[in-house]
Z-matrix of the N, CA and C atoms (Angstrom, degrees):
N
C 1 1.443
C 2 1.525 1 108.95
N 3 1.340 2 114.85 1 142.69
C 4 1.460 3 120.23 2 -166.36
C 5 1.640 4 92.58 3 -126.80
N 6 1.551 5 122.41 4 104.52
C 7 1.122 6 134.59 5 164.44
C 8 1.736 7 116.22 6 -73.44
N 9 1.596 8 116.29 7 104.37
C 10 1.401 9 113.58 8 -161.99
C 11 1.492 10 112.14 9 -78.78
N 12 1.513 11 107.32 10 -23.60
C 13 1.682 12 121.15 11 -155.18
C 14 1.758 13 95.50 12 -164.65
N 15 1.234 14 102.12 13 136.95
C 16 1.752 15 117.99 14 166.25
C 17 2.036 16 90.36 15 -103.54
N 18 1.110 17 87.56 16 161.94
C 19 1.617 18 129.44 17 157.01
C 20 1.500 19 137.90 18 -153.84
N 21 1.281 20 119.24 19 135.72
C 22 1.876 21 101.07 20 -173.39
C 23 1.750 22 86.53 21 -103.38
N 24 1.284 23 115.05 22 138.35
C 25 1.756 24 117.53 23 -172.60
C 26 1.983 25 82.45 24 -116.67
N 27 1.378 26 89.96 25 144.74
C 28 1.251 27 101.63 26 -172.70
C 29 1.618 28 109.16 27 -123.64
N 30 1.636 29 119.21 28 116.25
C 31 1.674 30 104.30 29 -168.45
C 32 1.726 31 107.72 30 -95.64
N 33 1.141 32 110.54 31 134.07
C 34 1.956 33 105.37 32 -161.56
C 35 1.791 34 89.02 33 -142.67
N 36 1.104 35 102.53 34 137.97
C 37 2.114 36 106.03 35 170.54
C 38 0.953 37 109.15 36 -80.28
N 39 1.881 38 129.49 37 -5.13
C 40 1.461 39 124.64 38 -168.72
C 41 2.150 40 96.62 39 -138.37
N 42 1.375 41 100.97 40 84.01
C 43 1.502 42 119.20 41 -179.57
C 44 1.579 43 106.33 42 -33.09
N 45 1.595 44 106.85 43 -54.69
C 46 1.615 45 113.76 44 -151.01
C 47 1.683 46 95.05 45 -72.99
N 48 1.514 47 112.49 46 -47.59
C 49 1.107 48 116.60 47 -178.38
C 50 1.175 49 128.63 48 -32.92
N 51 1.482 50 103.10 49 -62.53
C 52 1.573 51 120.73 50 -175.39
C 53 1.443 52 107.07 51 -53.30
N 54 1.781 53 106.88 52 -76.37
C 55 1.529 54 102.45 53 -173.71
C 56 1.210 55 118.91 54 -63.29
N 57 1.459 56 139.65 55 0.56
C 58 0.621 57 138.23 56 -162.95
C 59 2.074 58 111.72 57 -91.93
N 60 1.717 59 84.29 58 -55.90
C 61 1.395 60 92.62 59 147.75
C 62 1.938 61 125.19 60 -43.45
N 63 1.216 62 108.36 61 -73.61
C 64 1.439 63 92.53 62 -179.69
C 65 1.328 64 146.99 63 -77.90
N 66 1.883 65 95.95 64 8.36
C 67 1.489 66 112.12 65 162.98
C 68 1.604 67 104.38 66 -58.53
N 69 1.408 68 93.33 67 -72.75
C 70 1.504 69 100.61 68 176.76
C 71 1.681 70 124.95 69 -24.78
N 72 1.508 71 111.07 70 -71.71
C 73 1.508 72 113.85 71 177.59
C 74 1.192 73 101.34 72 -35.37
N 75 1.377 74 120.86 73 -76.41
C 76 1.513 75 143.49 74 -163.24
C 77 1.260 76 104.95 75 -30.88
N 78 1.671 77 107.13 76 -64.63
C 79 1.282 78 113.67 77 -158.32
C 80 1.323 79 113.03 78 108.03
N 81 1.266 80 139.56 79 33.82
C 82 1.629 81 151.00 80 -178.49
C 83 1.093 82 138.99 81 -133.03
N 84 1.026 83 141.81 82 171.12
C 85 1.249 84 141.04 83 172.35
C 86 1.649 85 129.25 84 -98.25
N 87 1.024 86 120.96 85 156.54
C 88 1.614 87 117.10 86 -177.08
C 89 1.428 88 116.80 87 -140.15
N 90 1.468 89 95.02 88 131.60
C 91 1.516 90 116.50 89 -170.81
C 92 1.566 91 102.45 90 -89.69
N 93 1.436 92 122.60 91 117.11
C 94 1.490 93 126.44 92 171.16
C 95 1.525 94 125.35 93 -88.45
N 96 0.993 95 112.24 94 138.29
C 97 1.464 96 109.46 95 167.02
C 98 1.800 97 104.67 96 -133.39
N 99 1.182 98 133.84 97 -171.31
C 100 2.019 99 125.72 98 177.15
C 101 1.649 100 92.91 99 -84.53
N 102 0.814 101 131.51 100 42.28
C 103 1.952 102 102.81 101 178.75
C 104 1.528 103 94.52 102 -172.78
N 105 1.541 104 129.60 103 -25.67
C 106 1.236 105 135.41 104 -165.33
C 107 1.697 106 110.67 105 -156.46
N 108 1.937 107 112.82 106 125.70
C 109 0.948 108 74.46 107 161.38
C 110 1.984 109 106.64 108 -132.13
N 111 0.971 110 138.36 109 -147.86
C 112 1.535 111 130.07 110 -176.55
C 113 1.463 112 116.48 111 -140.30
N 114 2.055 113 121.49 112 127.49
C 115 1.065 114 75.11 113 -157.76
C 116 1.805 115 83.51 114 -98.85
N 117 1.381 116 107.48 115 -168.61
C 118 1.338 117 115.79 116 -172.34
C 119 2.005 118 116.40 117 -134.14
N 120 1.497 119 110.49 118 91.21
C 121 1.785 120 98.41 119 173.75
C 122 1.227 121 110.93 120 -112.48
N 123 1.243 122 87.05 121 134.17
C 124 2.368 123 93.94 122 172.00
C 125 1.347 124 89.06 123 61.20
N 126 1.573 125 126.04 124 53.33
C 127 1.597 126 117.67 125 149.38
C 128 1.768 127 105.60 126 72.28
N 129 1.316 128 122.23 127 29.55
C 130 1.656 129 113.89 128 -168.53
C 131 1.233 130 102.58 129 -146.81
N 132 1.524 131 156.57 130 118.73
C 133 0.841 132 168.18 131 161.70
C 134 1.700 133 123.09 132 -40.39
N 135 1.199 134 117.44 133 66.46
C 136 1.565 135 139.52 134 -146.98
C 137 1.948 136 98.59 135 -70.99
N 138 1.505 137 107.27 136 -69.96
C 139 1.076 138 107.74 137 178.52
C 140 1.671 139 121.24 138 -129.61
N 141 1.254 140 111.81 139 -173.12
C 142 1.532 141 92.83 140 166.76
C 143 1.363 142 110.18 141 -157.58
N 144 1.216 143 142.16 142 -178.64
C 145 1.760 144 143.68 143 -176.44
C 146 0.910 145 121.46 144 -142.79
N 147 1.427 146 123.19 145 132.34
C 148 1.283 147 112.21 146 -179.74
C 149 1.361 148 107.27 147 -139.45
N 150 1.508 149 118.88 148 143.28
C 151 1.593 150 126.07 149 -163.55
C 152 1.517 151 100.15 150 -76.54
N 153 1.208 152 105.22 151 129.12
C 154 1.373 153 150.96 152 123.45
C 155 1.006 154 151.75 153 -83.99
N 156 1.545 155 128.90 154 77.42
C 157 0.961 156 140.16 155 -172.57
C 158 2.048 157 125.37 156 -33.60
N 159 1.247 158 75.21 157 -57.63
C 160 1.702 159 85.37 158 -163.13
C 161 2.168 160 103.65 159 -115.48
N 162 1.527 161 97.97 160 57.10
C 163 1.169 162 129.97 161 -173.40
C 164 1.414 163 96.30 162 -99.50
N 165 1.633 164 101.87 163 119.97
C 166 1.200 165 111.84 164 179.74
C 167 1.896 166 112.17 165 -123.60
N 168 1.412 167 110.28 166 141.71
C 169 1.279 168 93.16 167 -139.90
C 170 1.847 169 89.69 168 -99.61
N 171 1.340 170 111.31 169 156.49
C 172 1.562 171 114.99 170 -170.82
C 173 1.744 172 101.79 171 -65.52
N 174 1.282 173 113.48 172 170.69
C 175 1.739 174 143.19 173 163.48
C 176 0.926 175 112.65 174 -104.72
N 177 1.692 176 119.77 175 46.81
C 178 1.384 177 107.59 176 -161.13
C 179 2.177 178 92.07 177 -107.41
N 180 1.238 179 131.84 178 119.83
C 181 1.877 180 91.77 179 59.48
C 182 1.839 181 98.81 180 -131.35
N 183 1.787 182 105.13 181 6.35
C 184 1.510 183 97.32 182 178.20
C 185 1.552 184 109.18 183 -103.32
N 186 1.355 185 119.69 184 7.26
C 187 1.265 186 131.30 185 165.62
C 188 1.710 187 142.28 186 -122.03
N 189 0.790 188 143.74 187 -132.62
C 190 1.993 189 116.59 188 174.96
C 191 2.018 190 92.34 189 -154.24
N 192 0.781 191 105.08 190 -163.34
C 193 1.410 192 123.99 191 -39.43
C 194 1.944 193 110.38 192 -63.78
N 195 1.617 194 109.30 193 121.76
C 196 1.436 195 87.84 194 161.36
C 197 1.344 196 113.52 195 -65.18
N 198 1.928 197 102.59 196 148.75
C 199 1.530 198 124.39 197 -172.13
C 200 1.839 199 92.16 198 -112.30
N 201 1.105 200 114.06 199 -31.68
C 202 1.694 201 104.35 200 -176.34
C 203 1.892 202 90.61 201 163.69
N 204 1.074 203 75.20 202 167.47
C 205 1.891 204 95.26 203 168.94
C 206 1.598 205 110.99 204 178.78
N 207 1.803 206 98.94 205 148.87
C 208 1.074 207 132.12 206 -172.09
C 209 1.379 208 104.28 207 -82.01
N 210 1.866 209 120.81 208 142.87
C 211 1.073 210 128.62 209 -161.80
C 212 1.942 211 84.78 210 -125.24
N 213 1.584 212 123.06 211 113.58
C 214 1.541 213 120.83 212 166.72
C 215 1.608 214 128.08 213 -131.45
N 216 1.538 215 72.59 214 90.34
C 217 1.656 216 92.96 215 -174.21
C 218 1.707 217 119.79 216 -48.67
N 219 0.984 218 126.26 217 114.87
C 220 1.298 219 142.97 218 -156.97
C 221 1.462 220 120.50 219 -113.85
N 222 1.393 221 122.68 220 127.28
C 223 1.614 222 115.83 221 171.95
C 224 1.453 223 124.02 222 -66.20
N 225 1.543 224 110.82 223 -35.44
C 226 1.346 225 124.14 224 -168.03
C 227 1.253 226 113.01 225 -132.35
N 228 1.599 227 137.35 226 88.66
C 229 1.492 228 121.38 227 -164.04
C 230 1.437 229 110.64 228 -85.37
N 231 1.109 230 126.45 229 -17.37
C 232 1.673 231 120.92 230 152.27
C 233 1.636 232 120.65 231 -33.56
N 234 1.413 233 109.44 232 -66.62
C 235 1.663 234 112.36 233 -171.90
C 236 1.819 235 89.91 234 -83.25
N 237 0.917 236 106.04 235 -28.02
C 238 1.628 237 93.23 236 -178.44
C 239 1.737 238 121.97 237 -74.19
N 240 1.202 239 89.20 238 -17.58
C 241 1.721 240 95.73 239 154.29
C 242 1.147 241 138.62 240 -77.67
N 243 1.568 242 102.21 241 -35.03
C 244 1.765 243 113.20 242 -168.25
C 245 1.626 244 94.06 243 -91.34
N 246 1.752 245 113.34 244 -2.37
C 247 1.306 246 92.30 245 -177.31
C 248 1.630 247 114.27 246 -91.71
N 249 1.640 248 101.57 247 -25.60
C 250 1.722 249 116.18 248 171.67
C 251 1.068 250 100.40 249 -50.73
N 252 1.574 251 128.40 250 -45.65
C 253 1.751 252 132.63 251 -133.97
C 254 1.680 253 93.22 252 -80.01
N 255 1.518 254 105.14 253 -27.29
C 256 1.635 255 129.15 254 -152.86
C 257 1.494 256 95.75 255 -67.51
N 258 1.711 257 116.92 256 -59.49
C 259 1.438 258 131.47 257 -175.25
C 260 1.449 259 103.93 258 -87.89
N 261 1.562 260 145.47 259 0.57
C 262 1.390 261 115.31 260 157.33
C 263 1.469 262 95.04 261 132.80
N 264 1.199 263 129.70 262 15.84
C 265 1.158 264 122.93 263 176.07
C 266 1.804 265 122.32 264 -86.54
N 267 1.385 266 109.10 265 142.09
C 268 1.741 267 79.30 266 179.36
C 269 1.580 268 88.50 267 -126.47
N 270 1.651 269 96.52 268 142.91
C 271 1.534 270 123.99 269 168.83
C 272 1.491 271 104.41 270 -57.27
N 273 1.360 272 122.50 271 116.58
C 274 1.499 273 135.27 272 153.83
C 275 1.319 274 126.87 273 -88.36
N 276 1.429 275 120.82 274 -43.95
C 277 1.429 276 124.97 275 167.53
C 278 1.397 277 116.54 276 -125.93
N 279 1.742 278 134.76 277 129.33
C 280 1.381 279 122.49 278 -175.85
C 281 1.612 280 82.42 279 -109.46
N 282 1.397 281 83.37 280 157.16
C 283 1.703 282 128.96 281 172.36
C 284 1.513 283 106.89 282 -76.51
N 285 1.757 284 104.79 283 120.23
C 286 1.280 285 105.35 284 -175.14
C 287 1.550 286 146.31 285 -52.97
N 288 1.707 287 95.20 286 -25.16
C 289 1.388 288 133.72 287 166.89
C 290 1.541 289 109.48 288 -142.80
N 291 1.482 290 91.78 289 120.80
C 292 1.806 291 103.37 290 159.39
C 293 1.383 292 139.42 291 -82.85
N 294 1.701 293 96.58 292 -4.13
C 295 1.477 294 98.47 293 173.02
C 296 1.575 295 103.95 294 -119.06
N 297 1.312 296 118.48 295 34.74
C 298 1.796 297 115.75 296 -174.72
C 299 2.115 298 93.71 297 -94.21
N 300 1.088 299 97.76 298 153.80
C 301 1.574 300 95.64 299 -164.65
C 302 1.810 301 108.56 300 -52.05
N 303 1.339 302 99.02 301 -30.73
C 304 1.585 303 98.57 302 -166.21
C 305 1.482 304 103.71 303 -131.54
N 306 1.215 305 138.26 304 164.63
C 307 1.430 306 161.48 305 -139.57
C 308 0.953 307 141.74 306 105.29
N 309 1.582 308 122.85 307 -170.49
C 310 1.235 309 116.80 308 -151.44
C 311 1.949 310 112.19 309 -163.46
N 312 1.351 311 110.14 310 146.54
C 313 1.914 312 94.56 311 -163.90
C 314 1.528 313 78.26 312 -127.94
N 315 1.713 314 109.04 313 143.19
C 316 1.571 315 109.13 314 161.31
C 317 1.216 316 110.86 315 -94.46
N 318 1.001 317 114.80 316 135.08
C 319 2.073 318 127.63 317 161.24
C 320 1.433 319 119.18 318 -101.60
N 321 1.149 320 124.28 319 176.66
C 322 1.541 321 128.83 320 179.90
C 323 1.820 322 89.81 321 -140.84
N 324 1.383 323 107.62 322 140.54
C 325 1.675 324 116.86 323 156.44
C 326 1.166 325 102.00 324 -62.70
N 327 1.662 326 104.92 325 -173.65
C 328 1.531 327 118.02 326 150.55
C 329 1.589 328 123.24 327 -43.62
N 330 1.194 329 94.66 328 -46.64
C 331 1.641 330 93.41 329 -153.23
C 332 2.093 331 79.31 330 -108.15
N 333 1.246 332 111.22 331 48.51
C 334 1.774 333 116.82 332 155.36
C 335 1.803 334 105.86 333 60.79
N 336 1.007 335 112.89 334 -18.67
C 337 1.571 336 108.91 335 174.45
C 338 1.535 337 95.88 336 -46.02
N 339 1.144 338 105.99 337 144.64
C 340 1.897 339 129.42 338 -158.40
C 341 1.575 340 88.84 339 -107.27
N 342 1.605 341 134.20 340 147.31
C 343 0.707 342 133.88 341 124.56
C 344 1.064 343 116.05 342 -146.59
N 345 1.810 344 125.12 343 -174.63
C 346 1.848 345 131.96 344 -159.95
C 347 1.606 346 88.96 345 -104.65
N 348 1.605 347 117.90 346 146.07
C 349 1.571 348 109.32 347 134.90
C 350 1.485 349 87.75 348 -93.45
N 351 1.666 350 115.12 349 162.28
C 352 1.472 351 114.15 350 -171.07
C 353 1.622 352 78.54 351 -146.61
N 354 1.830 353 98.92 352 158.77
C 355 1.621 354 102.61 353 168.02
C 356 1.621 355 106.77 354 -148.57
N 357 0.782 356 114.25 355 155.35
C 358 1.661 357 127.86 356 -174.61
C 359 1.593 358 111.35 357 -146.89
């Protein structure tokens, strides 16, 4: 099997929200359609969404079920926080130290999808 292209599809009850949110973080743009939309950085088709109505969002990371999460390796997790916090993200777990060489902070999107800023 010859895999040509990945995508991570993301299921959210509130379309605009979601991509809308991770245009922003990202830095991209988003292509709409009623049921799906795609997002798009530097011309490449990064992620995409698709409605789900009756999408219920995980308790992850001290509750279940995790569904997946995003790993975003970061230069600076200070501004890289206040910049999630900026577009709608909410902090679920902080990092015990922000200046220890390596770690990691959990967030939730809109629609609760969990992910790390991480730094090394």
């Amino acid at each position: 099997m010859r895999i040509t292209r990945k995508i991570v599809v993301f299921d959210t009850a509130d379309l605009e929200a979601e991509s809308s949110f991770w245009a922003d973080l990202l830095g991209g743009t988003v292509e709409r359609d009623d049921d799906w939309h795609s997002l798009h950085v530097d011309g490449r088709e990064e992620l995409a969404f698709q409605l789900a109505p009756d999408h219920v969002p995980p308790q992850w990371p001290d509750g279940e079920p995790q569904q997946l999460h995003l790993d975003l390796i970061v230069d600076d997790i200070r501004s890289a926080h206040d910049e999630a916090m900026a577009v709608g993200a909410r902090l679920l777990k902080r990092a015990d130290d922000l200046d220890a060489p390596k770690g990691f902070q959990v967030y939730a999107d809109p629609a609760g999808h969990p992910f790390c800023l991480c730094w090394e």
